[in-house]
C-alpha positions in Angstrom: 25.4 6.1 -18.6 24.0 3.4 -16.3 23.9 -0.2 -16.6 21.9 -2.7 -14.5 22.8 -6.3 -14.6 19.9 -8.7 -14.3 21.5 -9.8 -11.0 21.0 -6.1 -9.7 24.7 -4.6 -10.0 24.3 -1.2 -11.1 27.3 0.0 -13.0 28.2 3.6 -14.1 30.1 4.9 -17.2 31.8 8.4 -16.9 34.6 9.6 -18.9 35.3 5.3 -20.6 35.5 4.3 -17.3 33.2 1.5 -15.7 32.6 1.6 -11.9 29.9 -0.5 -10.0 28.3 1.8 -8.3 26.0 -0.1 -6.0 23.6 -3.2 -5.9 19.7 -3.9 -5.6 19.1 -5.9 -2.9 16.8 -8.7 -4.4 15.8 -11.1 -1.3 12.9 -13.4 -0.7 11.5 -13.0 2.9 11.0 -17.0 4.0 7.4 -18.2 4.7 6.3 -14.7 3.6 2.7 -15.7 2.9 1.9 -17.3 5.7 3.2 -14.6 7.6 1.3 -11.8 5.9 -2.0 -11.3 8.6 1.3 -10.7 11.2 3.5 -8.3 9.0 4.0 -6.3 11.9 5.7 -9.0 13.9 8.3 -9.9 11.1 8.6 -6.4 9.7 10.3 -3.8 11.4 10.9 0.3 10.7 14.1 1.2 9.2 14.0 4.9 8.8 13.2 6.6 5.8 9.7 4.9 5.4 12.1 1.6 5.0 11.3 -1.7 6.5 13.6 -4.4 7.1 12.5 -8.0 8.3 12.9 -8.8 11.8 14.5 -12.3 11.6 17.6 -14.0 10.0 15.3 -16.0 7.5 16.1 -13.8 4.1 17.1 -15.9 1.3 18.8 -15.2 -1.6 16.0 -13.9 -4.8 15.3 -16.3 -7.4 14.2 -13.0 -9.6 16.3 -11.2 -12.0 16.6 -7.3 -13.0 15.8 -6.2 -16.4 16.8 -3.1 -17.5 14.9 -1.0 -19.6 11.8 -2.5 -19.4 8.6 -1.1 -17.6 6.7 -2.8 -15.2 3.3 -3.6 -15.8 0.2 -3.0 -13.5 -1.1 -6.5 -11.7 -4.4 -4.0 -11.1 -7.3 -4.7 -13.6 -8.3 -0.9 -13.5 -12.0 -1.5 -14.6 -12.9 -3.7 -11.7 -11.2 -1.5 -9.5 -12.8 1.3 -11.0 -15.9 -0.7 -10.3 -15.4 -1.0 -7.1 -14.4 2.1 -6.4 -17.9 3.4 -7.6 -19.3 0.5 -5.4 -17.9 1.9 -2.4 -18.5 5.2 -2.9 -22.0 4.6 -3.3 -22.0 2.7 -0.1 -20.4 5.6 1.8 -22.6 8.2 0.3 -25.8 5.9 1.6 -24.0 5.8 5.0 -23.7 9.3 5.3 -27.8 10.0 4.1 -28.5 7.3 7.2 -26.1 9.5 9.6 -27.4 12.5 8.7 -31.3 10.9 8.8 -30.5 9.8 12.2 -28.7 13.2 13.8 -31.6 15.0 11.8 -34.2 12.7 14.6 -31.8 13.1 17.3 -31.9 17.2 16.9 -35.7 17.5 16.8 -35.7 14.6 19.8 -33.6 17.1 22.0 -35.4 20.3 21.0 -38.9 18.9 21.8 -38.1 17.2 24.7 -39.9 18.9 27.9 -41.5 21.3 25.1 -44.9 22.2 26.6 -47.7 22.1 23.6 -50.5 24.0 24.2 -53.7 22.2 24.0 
């Protein structure tokens, strides 16, 4: 049995006894959003597709761990389906124009020095 306290200790049962057997780490990166457009400079590999923040700004989480609970989508999926559709039918009108235009560029460098009788 495992038990997650809304602070993030995660605490294992096995044979009666209770052990804590680790901790989610729930931080809050400082000035996060203004930061966003340079994640790069304040977020750093960590191995394991992990990142870890650069600096020494991480602050204690204001959030709390529920357990048993699922997590809902923030994703409206319709309008995301919508635009989905939208940009597919962008890309497929890219591709006709790219195709058009190598189409042209293919008879230009066949005909070119061509001699046509007259």
């Amino acid at each position: 049995e495992i038990n997650i306290t809304r602070s993030g200790a995660i605490f294992t049962r096995t044979a009666g006894e209770v052990s804590q057997a680790g901790k989610i780490g729930l931080v809050t990166f400082k000035e996060l959003k203004e930061k966003l457009p340079g994640l790069s400079r304040i977020l750093e590999r960590a191995g394991g597709g992990n990142l870890r923040y650069r600096g020494n700004d991480v602050l204690p989480a204001e959030g709390t761990v529920h357990q048993g609970f699922i997590e809902q989508s923030t994703v409206n999926i319709v309008e995301e389906m919508a635009a989905m559709i939208q940009c597919y039918r962008a890309f497929e009108a890219n591709m006709q124009a790219i195709r058009a235009q190598d189409s042209a560029l293919q008879r230009a460098v066949t005909q070119v020095g061509r001699v046509s009788p007259r």
